[in-house]
C-alpha positions in Angstrom: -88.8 36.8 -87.7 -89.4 33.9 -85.0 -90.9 34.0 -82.0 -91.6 32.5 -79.0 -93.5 33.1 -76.4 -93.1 32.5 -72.6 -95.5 32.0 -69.6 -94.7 32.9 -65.8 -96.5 32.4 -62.9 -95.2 34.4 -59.5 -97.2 32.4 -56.9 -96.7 34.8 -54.1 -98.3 35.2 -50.5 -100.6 37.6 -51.4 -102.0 37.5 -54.8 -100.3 35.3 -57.9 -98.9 36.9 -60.8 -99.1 35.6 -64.5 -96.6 37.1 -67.2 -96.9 36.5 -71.0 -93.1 36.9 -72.4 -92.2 36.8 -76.2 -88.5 36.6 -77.1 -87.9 37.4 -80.7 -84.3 37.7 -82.0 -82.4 37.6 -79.0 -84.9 40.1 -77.4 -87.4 40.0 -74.3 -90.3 41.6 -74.7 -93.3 41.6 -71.7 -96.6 41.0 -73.9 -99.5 40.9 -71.0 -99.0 40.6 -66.7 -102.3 39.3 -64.8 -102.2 39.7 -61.1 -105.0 38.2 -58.9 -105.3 38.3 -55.3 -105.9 34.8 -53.0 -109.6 35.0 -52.0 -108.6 33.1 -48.6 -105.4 32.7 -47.2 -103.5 29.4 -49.1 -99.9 30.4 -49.1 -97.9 30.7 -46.2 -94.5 31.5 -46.0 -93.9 31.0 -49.9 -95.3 27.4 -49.2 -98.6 26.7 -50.8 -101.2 25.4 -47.5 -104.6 24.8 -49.8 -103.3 23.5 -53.1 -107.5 23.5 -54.7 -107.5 27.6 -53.5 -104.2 28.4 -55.1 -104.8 26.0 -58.4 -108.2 27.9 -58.5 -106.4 31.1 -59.0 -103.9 29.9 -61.3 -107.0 28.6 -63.4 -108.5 32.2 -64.0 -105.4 33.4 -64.5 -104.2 31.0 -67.6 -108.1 31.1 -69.0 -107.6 34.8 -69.1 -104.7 34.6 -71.0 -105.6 31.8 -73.0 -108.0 33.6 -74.9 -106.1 36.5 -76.3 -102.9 34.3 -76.4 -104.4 30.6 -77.2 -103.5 27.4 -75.2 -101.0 27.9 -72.4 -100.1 24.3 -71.5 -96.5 25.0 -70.2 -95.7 27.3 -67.4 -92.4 28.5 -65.5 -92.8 28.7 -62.1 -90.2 29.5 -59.2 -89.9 28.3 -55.4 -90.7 31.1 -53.6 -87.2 33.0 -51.8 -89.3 33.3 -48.3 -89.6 29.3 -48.3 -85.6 29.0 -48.1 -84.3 28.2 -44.7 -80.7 30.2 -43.4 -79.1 28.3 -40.8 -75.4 29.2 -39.1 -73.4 25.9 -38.0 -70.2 25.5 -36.0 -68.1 21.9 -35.8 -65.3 21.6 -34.0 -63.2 18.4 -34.3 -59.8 17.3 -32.0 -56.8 18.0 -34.8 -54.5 17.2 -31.7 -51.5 15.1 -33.4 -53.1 14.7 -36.8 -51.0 15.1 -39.9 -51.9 18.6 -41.4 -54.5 19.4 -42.7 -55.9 19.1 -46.3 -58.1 20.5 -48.9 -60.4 17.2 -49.1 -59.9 17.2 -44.7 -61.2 20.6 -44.5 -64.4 20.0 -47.4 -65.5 16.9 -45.4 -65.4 19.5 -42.3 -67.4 21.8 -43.9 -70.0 19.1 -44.9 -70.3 17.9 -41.4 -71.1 21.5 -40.5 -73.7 22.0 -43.5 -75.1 18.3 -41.8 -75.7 20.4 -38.5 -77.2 23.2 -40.1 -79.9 20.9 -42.1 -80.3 19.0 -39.2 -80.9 22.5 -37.0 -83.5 23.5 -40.4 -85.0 20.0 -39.8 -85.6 20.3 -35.8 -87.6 23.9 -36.2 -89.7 22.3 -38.5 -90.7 19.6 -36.2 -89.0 17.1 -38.8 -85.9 14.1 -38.8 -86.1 13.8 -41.8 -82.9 15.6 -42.8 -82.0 15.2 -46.2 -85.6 16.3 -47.2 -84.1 19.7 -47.5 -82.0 20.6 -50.6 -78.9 22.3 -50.1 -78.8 25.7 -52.3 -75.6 26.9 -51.2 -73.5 27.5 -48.0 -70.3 29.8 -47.2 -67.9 29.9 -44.6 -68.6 32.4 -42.3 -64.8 31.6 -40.3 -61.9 29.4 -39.6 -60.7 28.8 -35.8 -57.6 26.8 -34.7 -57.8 27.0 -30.9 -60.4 29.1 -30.6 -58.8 32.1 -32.6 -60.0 33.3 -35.8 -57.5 32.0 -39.2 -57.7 32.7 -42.7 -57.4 29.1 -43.9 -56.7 26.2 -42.4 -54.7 24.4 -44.6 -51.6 22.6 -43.8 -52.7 24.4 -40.3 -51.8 22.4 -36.8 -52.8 22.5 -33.1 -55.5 21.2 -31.0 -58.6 22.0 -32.2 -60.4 23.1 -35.6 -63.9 24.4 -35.9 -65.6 26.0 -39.1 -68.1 28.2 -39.1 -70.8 28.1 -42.1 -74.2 29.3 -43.0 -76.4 27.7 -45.7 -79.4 27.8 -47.1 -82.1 25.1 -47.5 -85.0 24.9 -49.8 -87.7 22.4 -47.9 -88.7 19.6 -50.8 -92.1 19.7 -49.8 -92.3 23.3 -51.3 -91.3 22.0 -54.9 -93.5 18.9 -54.2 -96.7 21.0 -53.3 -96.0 23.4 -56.5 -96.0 20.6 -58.4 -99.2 19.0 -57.8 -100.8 22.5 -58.0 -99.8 22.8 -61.3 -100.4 19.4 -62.3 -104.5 20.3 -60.8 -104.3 23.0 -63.5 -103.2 20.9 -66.3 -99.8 22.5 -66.7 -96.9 21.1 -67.4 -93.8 22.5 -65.4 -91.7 23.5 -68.4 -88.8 25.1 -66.2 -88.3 25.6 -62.3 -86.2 28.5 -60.6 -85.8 30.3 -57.4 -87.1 33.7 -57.2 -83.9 35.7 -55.4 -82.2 33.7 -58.6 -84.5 35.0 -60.9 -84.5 38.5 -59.3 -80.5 38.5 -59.1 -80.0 37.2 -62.9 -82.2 39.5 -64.1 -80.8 42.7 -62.3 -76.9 41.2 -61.4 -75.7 40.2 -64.0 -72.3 37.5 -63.9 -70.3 40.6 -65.0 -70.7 42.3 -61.7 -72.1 39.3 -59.1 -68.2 39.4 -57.9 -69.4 42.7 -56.1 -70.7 42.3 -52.7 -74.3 43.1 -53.5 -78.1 42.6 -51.9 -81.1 42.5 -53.4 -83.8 42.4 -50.9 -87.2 41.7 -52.3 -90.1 43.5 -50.2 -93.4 41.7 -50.9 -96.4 41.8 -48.9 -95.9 39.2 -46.0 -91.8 38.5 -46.2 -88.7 40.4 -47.4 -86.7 38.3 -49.3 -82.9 39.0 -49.4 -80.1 37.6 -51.5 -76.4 38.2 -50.8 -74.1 38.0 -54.2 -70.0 38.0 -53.5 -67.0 36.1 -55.6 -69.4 35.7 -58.3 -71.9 33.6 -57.5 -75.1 34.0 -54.6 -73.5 33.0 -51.3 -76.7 33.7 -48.9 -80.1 33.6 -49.0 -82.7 35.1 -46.0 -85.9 36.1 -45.4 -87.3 38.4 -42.8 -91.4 38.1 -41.7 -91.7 42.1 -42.1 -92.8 43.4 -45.4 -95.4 45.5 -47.4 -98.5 44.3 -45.4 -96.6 46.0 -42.1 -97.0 49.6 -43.7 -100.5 49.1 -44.6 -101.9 47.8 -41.4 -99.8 51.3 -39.6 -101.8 53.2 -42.3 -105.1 51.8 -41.5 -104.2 51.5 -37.3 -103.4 56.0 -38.3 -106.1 56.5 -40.7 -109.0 54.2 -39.4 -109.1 52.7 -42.6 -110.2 49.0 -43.5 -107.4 47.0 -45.1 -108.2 47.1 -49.4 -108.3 51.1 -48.6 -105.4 51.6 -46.7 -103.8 49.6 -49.7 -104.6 51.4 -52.1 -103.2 54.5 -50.3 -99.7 52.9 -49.7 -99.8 52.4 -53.5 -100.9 55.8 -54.2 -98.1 57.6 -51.9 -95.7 56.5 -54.1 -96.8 58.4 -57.0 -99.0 60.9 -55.3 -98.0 64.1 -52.6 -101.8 64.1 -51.8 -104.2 61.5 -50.8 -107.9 61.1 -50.1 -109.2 58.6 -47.9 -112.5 57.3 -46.6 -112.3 56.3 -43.2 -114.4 53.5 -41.6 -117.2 56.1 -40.3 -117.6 57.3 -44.1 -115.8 60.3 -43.4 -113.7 61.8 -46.4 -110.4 63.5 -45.8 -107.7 64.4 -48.0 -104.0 63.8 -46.3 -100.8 65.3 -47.3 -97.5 62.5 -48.3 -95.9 63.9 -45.8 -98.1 63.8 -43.0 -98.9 60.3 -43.3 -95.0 59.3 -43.9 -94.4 61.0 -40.4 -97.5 59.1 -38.8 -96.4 55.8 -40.5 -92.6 56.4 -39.2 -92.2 53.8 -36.5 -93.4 50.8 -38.9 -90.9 51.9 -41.9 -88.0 52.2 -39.5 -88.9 48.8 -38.1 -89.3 47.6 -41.6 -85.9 48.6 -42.4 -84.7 47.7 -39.1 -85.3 44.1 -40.2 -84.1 44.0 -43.6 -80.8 45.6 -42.1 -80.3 43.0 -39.3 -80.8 40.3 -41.3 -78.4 41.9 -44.2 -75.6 41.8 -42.2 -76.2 38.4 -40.2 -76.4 36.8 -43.9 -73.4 39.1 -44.9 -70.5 38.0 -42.0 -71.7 41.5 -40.1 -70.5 43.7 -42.8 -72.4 45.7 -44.8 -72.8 45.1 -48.3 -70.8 47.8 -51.5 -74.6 48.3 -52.4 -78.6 47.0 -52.0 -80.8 46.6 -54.7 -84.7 46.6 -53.4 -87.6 45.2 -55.9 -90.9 43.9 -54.9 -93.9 46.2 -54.3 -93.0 46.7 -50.6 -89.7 48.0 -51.7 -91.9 51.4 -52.9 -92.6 52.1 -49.1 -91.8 56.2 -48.7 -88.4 56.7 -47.0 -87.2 53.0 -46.8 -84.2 52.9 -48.9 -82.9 56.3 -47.4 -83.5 54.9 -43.6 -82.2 51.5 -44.9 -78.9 53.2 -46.5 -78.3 55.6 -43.1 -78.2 52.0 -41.0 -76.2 50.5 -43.7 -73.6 53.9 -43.1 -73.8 53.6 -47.1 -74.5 56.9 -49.5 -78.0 57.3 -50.3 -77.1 56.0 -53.7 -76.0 52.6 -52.9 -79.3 51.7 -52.1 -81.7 52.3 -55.0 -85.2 51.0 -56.2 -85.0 48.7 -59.2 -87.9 48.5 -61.4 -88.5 46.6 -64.9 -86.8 49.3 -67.2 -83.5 48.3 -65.3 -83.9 44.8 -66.8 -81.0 45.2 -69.8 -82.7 44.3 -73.4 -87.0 44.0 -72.2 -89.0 45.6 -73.8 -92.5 46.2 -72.2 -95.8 46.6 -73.5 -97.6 50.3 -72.9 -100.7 49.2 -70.8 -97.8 47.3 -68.3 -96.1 50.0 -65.6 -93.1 48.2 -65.5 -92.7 49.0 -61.8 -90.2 47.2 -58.8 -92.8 45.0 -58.3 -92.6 43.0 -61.4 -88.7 42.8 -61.2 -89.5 39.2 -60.2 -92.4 37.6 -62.3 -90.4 39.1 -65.0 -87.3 37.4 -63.8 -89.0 34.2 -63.3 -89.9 34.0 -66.9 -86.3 34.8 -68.1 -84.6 32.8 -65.7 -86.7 30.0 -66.0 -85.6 29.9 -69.8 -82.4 30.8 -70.0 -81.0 29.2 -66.6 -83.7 26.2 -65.6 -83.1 24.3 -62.6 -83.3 20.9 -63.6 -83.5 17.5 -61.0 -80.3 15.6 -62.0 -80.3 11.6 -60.0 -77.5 10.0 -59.0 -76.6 6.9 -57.0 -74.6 6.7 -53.3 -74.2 3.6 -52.7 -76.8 1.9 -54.6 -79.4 4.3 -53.5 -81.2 7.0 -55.1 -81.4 10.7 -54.8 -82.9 13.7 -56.9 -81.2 16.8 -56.5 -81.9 20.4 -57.6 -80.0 21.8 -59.5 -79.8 25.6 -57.7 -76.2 25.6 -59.0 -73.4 23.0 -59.8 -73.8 19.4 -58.3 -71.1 18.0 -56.9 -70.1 14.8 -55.1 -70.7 16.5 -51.9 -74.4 17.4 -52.7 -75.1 14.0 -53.6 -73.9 12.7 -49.9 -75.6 15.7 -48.3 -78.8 14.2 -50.3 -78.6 10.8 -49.4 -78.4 11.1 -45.9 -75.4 10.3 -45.2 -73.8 11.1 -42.3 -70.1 13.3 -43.3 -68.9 12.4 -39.9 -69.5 8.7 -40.1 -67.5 8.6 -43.4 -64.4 9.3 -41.3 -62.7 6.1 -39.3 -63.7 6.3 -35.9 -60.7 7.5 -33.5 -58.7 4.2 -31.8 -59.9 3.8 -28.0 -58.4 6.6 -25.6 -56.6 5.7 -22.8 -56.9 7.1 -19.7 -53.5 7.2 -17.3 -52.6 9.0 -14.5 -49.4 10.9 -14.2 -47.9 12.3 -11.0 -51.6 12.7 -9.8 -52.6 14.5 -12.8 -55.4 12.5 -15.0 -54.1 12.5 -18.9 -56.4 11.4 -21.8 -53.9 9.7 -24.3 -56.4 9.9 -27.3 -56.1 6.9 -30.2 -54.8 7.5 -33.6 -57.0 9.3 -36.0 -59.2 7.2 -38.5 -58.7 7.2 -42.4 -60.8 9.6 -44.4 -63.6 7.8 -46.8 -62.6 6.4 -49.9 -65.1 8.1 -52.7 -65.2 7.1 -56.1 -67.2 8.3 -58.9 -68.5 6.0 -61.9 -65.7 3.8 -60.1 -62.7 6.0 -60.2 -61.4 8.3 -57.0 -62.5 11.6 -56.8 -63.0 14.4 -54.4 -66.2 15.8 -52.9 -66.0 18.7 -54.7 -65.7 17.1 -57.9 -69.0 18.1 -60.5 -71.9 15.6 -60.9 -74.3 15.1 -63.9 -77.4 13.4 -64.3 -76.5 9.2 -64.0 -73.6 9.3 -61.9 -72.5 6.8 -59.2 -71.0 7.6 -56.0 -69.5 4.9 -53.7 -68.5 6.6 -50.4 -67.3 3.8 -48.1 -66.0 4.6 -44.5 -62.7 5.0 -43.5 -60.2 2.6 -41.8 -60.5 2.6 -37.9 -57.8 4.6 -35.6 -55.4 1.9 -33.3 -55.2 2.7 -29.8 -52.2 4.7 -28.8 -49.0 3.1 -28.7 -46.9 4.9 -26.3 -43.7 4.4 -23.8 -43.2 6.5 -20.8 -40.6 8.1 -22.0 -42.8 9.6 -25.0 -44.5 11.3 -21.7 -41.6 12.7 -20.2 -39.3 15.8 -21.4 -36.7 14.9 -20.3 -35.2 12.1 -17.7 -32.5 14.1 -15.7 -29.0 12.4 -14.2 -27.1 13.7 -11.7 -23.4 12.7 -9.5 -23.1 13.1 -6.1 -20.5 12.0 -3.4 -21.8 10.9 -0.2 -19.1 10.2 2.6 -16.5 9.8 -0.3 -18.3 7.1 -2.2 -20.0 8.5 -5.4 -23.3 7.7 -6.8 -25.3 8.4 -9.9 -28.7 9.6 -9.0 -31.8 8.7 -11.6 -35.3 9.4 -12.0 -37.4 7.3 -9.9 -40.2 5.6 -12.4 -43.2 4.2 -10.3 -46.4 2.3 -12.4 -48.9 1.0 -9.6 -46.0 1.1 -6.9 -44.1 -1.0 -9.2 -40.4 0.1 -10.7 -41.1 1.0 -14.5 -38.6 1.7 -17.2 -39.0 4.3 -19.6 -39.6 1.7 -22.4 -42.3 0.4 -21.1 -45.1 0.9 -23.1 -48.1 2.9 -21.6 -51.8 0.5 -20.4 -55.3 2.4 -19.8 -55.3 3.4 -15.9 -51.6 3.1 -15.6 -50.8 5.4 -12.4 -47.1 6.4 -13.5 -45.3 8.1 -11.1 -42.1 10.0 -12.0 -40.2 11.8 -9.1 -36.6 12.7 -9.2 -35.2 14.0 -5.5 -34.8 17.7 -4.8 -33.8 17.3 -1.0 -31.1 15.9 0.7 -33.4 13.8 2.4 -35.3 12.7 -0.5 -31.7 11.6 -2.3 -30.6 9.3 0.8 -34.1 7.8 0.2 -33.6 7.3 -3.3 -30.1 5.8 -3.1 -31.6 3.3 -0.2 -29.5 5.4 2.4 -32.0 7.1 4.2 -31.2 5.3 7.5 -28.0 7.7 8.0 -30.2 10.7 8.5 -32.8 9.2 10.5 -33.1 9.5 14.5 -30.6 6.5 15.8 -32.9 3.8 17.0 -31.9 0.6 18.7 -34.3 -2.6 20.4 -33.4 -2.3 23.9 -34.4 -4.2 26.7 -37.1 -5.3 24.1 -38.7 -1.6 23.7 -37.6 0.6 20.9 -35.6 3.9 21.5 -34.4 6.7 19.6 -31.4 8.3 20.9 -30.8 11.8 19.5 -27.5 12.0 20.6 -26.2 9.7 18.0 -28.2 11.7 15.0 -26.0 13.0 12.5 -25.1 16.2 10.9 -24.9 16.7 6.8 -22.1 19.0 4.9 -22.6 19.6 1.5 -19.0 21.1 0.2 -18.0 21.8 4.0 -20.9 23.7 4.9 -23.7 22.7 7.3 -27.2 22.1 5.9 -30.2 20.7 7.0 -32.0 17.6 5.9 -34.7 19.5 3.6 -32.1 21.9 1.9 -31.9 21.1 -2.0 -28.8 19.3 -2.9 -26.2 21.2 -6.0 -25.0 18.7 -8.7 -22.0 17.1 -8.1 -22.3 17.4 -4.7 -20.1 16.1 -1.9 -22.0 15.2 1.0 -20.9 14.2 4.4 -22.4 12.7 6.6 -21.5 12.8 10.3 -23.0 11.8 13.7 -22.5 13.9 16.8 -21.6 10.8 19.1 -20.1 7.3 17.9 -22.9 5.2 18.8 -20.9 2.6 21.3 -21.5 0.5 24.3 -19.5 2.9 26.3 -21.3 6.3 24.7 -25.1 4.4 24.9 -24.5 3.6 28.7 -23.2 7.1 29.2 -26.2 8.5 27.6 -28.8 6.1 29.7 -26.2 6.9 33.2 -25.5 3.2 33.2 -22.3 2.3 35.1 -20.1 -0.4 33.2 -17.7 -0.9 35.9 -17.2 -0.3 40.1 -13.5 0.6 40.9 -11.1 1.3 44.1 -7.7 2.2 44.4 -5.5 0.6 46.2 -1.7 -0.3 46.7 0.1 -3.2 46.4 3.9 -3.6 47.6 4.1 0.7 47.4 2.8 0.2 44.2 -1.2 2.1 43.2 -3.4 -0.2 41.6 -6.8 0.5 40.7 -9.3 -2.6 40.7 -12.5 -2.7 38.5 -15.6 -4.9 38.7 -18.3 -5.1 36.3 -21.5 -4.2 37.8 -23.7 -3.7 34.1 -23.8 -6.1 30.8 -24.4 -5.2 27.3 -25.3 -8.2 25.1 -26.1 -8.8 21.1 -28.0 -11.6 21.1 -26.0 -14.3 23.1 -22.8 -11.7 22.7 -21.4 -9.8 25.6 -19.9 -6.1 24.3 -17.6 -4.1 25.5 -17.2 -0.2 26.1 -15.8 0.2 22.9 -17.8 -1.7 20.9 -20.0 -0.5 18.1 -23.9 -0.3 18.0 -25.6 -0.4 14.8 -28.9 1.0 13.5 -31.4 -1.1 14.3 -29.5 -3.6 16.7 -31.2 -5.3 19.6 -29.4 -4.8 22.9 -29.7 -6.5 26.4 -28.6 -4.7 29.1 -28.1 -6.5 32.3 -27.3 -5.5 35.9 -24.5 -7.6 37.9 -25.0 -8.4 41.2 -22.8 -6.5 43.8 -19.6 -8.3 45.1 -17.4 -6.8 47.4 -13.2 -6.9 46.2 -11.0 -9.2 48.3 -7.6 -9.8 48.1 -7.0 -12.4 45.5 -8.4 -10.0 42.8 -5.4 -8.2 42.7 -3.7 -11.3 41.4 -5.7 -10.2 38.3 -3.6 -7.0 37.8 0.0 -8.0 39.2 2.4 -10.8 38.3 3.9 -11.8 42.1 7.4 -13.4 42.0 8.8 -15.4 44.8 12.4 -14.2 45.9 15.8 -15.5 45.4 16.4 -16.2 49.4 13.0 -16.3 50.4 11.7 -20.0 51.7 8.2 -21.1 50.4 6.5 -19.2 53.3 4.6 -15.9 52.9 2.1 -13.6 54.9 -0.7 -11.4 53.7 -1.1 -8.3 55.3 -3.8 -5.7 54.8 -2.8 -2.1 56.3 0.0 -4.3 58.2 -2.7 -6.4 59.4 -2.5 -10.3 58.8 -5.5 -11.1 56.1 -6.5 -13.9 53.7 -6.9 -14.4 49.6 -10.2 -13.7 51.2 -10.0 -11.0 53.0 -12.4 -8.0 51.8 -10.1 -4.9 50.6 -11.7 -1.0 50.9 -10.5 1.9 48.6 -7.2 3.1 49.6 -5.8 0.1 51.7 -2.3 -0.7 51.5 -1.4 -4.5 50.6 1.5 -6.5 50.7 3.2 -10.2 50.3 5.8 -10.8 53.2 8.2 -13.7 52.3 10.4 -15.5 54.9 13.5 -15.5 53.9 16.7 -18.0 54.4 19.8 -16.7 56.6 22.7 -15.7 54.2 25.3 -18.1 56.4 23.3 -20.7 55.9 
């Protein structure tokens, strides 16, 4: 028969525990258990304040045992489960156009959330210094793509992906400081674990840890909580309500000093009746149940606590069952008030104490209680499951880690400082552009991810780690700015046919950059302003097609001043059917386009009530002749128009008055042809109304004129 023993130390807030363990043939048997209180207060928070005062204690406790068990020099020791640090984290990153998204994409994601959540464990403790925080363990909590919740984001698209986490953080300073009280001692650290480890490999086995299960550790000044799921421990928490709340409501409702009201908390649990001595010496004996109703507001807040902090740790569900150790977990009622918030079965939330422990023996004078699931634990754990420091290199620098559970490559980044992020190449410059008055960020092409490699060959960040390792993790390649045409921003670039005044047209998109005519080929600059505008109205496609002038008011120069003659404006048919300027245009229409009044020398002087020409009638030989003068002048330029010549848009016209002369005779030479007759000599008369007159002679409307040849006798 072989044996060997063990020794523990549970350095806890209150009072430290030492455990003498002897494992012979495969079995665990609990020899001796010292505990000593802290004669001032050197632990807080599971971190040890006054290293002398706790080594002190620590001292006693090994002489103590020294002499019935000989020299002690090694020890196993845990980190304390209240000095862990639970943070949540959310990153978010721009997926928009990225190729889809991969395993190794979505564990470098992950590690930039941890990164926030050790950098958010960091700030509350007043520190920078991130990676001087180990990384335990983390989970996803959820997935989002656009802000809605998915089950995995793999091979996922859209805009944006963010990942929620929470993880938990062991400060190093907490392993440094039990270190160097150990070392005060003279003992040598033979094996480091976490107490909610210990507790949970101890009580959860492996066979079972794929059960959603809690085990919530109620000591005097913190509740310590681990969550198990999937196999393995995927939260760790700690709430600042515990054991010492219930015995400061007892002493507050008893008037007792603090060691008394101890000592009746402890005594409830075992006892229905309790005698007390209050601070003005007076005895009195209380029943259980009394005091449990007095003391009810202080358990229901204690199991208020452990509950909230259950669920925050567990996704906001409640876990298949809850395991409670720990000497606060013996509080009257707590696990039935705890199991009502949890909606579980009284059942699935039970008191654990030694004799659950599978294959431990215990010695007679040791009770064995929920209270020394843990010191026991420590001394197992410690043994069977050590956490060891492995070191590694990233990038030629050096970093201890703890080994909580299996290393990988990403704990060794997380450890070095590293920033995740940075690993990534950066995004290529945005662009910023304009289009149709709407801003639009065109965003760069996405970086490379980091090239890792591990003792010189590629690996991934979840790839396992052991002691010696190197890691290179060198940045990925930088993102090119976006290369992109117009026509990459436009759906579609529409074409239609119309007929306008029987002449067809196609009609295009108009493409503006900066005022300037673009083609959809052109490749797109930072603060392009890219216009794009394809015409809806009638009016809008005479603009387009440079024709706008046939719908606008007729305007002329004249006399020098410009005039707009509405007269002359036209009137549009699309397929035969009036419409005005602003009415949308079918495709394939036929427009026509016509104007209410020819614009012409004779219609402009009409509209202005110029008169082109005086007249009279007259008669000539019995014949009626009418006789015109002009009296007004129309000139282009140097050019003199007539009545029925055209005026364009635009033209510049000259209109001149004529001085008035009266009509004499000789201008009706200027509408007759006057033929001498056969017999008649070369003499002739001019007679107005049958008076003589002269080529000169001034003619009125309605005279009569006439030519009166002498003639030649016919016997001549």
């Amino acid at each position: 028969m072989q044996s060997e023993k063990i020794f523990a130390l549970d350095i806890g807030t209150r009072s430290v525990v030492g455990i003498i363990l002897e494992f012979v043939d495969d079995q665990y048997r609990v020899l001796d258990l010292i505990v000593k209180e802290h004669k001032e207060r050197a632990m807080l928070d599971g971190q040890i304040h006054d290293i002398a005062a706790v080594s002190n204690v620590i001292t006693e406790i090994k002489t103590e045992l020294e002499q019935v068990y000989g020299p002690l020099p090694k020890v196993c020791a845990a980190a304390a489960g209240r000095a862990l640090k639970t943070e949540k984290s959310k990153a978010e990153i721009s997926i928009i156009d990225k190729p889809m998204l991969s395993r190794e994409d979505i564990l470098h994601f992950e590690l930039t959330a941890v990164q926030q959540a050790q950098a958010l464990a960091a700030e509350k403790q007043a520190t920078t210094d991130t990676h001087s925080y180990y990384c335990v363990g983390y989970s996803v909590l959820h997935y989002y793509l656009d802000g809605e919740r998915i089950g995995n984001l793999i091979d996922q698209q859209g805009k944006f992906a963010a990942v929620e986490i929470i993880a938990t953080f062991l400060p190093k300073v907490v392993v440094d400081s039990l270190m160097k009280t150990l070392h005060r001692t003279g003992l040598e650290l033979e094996a480091l674990t976490l107490e909610p480890i210990a507790a949970i490999n101890v009580l959860v086995p492996s066979s079972i840890r794929r059960l959603n299960v809690a085990l919530v550790d109620v000591g005097a000044g913190t509740s310590d909580i681990a969550i198990t799921d999937e196999e393995t421990v995927v939260a760790y928490g700690m709430v600042p309500v515990a054991g010492d709340e219930i015995t400061e409501a007892i002493s507050d409702e008893l008037l007792l000093d603090f060691p008394e009201a101890e000592r009746v908390k402890r005594e409830l649990w075992t006892n229905n009746t309790v005698i007390t001595t209050d601070i003005l010496g007076f005895e009195l004996e209380h029943q259980k149940t009394d005091i449990v109703s007095q003391i009810a507001p202080a358990i229901d807040r204690l199991a208020t606590s452990i509950y909230e902090e259950i669920l925050a740790l567990n996704n906001q569900h409640a876990p298949k069952a809850v395991m409670l150790v720990g000497g606060g977990s013996m509080t009257p009622e707590l696990s039935e008030r705890l199991a009502i918030k949890l909606g579980l079965p009284t059942n699935r939330v039970a008191i654990r104490g030694a004799d659950a422990i599978q294959g431990l023996m215990i010695a007679d004078h040791i009770l064995g209680g929920p209270d020394q699931i843990t010191p026991i634990g420590i001394a197992i754990s410690a043994t069977n499951a050590p956490i060891h420091y492995v070191t590694a290199t990233v990038n030629g620098r050096t970093v201890r880690l703890f080994e909580a559970k299996q290393l990988t490559v990403a704990d060794c980044l997380l450890a070095s400082g590293i920033s995740i992020g940075k690993l990534y190449g950066k995004p290529g410059m945005a662009m910023m552009i304009t289009l149709n008055n709407q801003q639009v960020t065109l965003p760069g092409q996405y970086g490379e991810p980091p090239l890792i490699l591990k003792n010189g060959q590629p690996c991934s960040i979840e790839d396992p780690i052991v002691d010696g390792d190197q890691i290179i993790a060198e940045k990925g390649k930088d993102g090119k700015p976006p290369m992109i045409k117009i026509g990459d921003l436009i759906d579609v670039v529409p074409t239609q046919v119309v007929t306008i005044n029987q002449k067809r047209y196609e009609v295009h998109s108009m493409l503006l950059n900066h005022g300037v005519e673009a083609k959809i080929s052109d490749f797109v600059k930072d603060r392009d302003h890219i216009i794009v505008s394809f015409p809806e109205t009638i009016d809008q496609l005479l603009t387009s097609l440079q024709q706008s002038h046939l719908l606008k008011p007729f305007r002329i120069i004249l006399n020098g001043k410009e005039s707009f003659f509405p007269a002359f404006s036209a009137t549009v048919l699309i397929n035969g059917e009036e419409r005005k300027y602003s009415d949308p245009f079918p495709a394939n229409a036929k427009i026509t386009i016509e104007r209410k009044l020819e614009p012409t020398v004779g219609n402009l002087a009409h509209v202005k009530g110029y008169m082109l020409h005086q007249s009279i009638s007259v008669t000539f030989n019995r014949q009626p002749i009418i006789l015109e003068k002009a009296i007004t002048e129309f000139l282009r330029g140097e050019k003199a128009l007539v009545a029925s010549d055209s005026i364009q848009y635009g033209d510049s016209i000259t209109v001149k008055e004529i001085e008035y002369t009266p009509f004499i005779f000789q201008d009706i030479f200027s509408y007759v042809e006057v033929e001498k007759p056969p017999h008649a000599k070369g003499n002739f008369s001019l007679l107005i109304n049958e008076s003589e007159a002269t080529f000169y002679s001034p003619i009125q409307h309605g005279d009569h004129l006439q030519i009166i040849w002498d003639t030649v006798p016919s016997n001549q």
